[in-house]
C-alpha distance (Angstrom), angle and dihedral (degrees) to the residues before:
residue distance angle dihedral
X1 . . .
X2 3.83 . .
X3 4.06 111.3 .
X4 3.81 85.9 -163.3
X5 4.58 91.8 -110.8
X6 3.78 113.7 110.9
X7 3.96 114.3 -103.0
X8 4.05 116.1 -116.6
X9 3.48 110.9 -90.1
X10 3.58 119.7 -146.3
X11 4.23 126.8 -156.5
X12 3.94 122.8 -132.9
X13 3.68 117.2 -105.2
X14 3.45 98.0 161.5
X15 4.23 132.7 114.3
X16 3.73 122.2 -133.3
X17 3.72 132.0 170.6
X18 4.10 106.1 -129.3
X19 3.16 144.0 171.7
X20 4.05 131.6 -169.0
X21 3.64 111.8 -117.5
X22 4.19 113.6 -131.9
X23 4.43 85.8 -174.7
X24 3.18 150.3 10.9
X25 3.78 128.7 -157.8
X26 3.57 130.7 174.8
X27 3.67 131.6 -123.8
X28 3.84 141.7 -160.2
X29 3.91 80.3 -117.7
X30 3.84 99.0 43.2
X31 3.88 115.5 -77.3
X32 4.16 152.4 -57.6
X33 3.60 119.9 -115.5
X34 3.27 120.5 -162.4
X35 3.56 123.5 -155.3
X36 3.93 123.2 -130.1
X37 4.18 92.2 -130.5
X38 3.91 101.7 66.6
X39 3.81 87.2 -151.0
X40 3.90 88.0 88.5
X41 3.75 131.5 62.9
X42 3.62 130.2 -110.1
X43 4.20 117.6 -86.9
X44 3.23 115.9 -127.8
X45 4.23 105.0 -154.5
X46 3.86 124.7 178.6
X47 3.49 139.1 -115.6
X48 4.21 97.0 -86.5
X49 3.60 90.4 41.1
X50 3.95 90.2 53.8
X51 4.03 85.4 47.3
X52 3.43 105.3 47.2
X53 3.88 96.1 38.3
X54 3.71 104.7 33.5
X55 3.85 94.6 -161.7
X56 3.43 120.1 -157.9
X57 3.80 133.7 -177.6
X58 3.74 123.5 -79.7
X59 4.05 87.1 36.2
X60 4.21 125.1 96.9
X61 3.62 127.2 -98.8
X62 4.09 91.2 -128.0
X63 3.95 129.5 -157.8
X64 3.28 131.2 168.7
X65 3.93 140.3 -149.4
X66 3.93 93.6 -92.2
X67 4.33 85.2 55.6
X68 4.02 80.7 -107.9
X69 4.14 101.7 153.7
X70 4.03 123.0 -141.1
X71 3.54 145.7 171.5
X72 3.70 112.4 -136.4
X73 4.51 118.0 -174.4
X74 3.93 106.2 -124.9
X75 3.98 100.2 -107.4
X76 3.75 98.0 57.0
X77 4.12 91.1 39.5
X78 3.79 93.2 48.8
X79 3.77 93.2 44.9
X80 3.54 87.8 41.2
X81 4.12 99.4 53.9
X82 3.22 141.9 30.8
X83 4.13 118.2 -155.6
X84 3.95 116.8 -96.7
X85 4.51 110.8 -146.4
């Protein structure tokens, strides 16, 4: 129930390892992302991953520090990060 103040909000400090996904396809064993920048390899992701996630293409291939794996759509990831060289 809404008690009409704002909620806190809270800023990302977090690192992640991404990458933005050009297509997905399904497989009997879950699915194959394939990242936009050729230079990497296809992901291979299973069946609850493809579930709870439902990645689509245009969105980043997410994991965090703790090897936790996420989907993330492309607005709230690129005004969520910035890219570390």
């Amino acid at each position: 129930m809404q008690t009409g103040r704002e909620m806190p909000r809270y800023k990302s400090h977090k690192e992640v390892w991404a990458l933005k996904i050009a297509r997905v396809e399904n497989t009997a064993e879950g699915g194959t992302l394939y990242p936009e920048d050729r230079q990497y390899d296809k992901i291979q992701v299973d069946f609850h991953y493809m579930a709870k996630h439902n990645p689509v293409a245009g969105g980043y291939y997410v994991v965090y520090k703790d090897g936790y794996k996420s989907f993330s759509p492309a607005e709230a990831f690129e005004d969520g990060y910035t890219l570390v060289n």
